[in-house]
Backbone as CSV, one residue per row, in Angstrom:
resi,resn,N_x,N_y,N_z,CA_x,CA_y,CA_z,C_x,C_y,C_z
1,UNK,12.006,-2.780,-26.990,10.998,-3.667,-26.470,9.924,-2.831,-25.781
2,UNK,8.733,-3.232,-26.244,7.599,-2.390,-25.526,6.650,-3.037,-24.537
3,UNK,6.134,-2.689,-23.219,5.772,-2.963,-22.400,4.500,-3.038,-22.049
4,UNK,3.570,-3.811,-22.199,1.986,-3.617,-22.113,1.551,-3.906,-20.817
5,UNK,0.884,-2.623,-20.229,0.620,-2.843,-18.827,-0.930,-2.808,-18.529
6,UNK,-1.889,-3.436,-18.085,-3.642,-2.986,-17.692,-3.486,-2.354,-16.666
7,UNK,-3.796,-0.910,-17.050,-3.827,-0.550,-15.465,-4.929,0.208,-15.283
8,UNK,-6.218,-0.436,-15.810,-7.606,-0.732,-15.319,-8.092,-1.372,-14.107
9,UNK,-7.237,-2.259,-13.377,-7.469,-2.588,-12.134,-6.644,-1.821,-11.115
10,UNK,-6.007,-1.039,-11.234,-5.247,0.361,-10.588,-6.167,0.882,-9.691
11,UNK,-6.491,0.844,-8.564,-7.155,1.991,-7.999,-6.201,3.244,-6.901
12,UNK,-6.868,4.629,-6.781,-6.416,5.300,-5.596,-6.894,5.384,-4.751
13,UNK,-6.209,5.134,-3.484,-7.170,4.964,-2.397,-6.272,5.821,-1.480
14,UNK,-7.304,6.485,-0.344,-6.710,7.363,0.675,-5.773,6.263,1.802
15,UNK,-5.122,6.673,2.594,-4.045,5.627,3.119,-5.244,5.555,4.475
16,UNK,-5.717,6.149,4.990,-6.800,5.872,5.746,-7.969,4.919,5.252
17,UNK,-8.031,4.440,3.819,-8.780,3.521,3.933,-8.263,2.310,3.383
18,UNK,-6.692,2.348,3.312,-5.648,0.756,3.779,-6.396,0.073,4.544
19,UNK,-6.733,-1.335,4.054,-6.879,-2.673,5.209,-6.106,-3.626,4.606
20,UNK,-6.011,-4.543,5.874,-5.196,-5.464,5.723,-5.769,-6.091,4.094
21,UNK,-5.245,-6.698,3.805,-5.248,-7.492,2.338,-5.219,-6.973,1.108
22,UNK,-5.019,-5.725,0.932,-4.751,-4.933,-0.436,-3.855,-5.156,-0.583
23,UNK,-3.261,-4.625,-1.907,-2.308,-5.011,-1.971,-1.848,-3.710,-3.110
24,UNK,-0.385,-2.953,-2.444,0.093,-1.954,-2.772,1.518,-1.782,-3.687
25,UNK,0.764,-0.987,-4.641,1.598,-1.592,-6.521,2.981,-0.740,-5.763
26,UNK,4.250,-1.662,-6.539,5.376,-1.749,-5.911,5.700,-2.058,-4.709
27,UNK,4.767,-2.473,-3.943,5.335,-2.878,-2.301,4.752,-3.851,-2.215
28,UNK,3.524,-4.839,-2.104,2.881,-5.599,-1.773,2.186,-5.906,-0.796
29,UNK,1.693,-6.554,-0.568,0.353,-7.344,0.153,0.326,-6.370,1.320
30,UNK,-0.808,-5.889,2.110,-0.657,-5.160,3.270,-1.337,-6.253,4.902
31,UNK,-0.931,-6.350,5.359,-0.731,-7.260,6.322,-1.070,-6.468,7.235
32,UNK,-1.228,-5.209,7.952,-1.800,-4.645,9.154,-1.480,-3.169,8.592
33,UNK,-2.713,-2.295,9.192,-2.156,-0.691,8.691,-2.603,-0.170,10.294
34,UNK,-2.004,0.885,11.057,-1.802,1.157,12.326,-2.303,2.850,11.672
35,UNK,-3.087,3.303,12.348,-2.977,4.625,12.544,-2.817,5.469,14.062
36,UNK,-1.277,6.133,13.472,-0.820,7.027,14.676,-1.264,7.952,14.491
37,UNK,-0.932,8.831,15.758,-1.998,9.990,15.737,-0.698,11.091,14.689
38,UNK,0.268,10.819,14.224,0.897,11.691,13.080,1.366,11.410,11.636
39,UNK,1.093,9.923,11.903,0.931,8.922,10.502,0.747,7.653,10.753
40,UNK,0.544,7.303,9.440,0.081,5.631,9.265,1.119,4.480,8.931
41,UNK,1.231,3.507,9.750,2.013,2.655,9.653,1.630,1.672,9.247
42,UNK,1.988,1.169,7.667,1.586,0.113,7.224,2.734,-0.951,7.160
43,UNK,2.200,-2.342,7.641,3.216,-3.656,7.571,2.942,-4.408,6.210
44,UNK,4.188,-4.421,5.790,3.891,-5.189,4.255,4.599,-6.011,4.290
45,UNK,4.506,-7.303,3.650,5.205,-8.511,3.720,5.559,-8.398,1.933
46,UNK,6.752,-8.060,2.264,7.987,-8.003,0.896,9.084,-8.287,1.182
47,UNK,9.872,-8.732,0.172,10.897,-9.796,0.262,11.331,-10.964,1.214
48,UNK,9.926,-11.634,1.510,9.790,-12.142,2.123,9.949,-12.139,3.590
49,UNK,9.406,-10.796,4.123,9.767,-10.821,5.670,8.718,-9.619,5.523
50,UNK,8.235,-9.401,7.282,7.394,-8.004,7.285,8.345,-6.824,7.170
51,UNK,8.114,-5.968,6.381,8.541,-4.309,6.563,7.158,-3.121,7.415
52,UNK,8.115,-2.167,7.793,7.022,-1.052,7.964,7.486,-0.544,7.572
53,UNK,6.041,0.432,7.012,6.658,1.492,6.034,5.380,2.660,6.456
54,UNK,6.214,3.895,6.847,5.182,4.995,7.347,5.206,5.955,6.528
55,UNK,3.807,6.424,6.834,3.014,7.230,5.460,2.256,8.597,6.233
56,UNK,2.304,9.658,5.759,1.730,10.970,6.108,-0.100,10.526,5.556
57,UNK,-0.321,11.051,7.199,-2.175,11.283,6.812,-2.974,10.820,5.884
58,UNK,-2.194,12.456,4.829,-2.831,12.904,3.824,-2.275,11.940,2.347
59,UNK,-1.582,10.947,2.607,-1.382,9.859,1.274,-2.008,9.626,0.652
60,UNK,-2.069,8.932,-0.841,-3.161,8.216,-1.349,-2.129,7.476,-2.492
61,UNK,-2.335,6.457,-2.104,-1.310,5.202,-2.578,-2.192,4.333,-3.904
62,UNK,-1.288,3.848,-4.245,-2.374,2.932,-5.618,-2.251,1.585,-5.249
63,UNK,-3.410,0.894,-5.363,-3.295,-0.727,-5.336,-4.114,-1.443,-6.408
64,UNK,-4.194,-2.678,-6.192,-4.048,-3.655,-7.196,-5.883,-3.897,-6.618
């Protein structure tokens, strides 16, 4: 079985320019991004509850 994916709406983005409402392929929706002064703490609402999930500086994550 073969899998057809668009991933023309894919973008990379630096984790410093996370805002709330993107939305991050395999994790989802971003709900608040915090920058500490040694990384970035982004809150994502997946599986139905908030997670944090912390990220080095220098990241660059893909979203939708």
């Amino acid at each position: 079985m073969s899998i057809s994916l668009d991933v023309s709406k894919f973008k990379k983005i630096s984790i410093s320019d996370i805002k709330e409402g993107h939305y991050i392929v395999n994790l989802g929706p971003v709900i608040e991004a915090e920058n500490m002064e040694t990384h970035y703490n982004l809150i994502i609402y997946r599986m139905a509850e908030k997670q944090v999930i912390k990220f080095e500086n220098d990241t660059v994550l893909v979203t939708v």
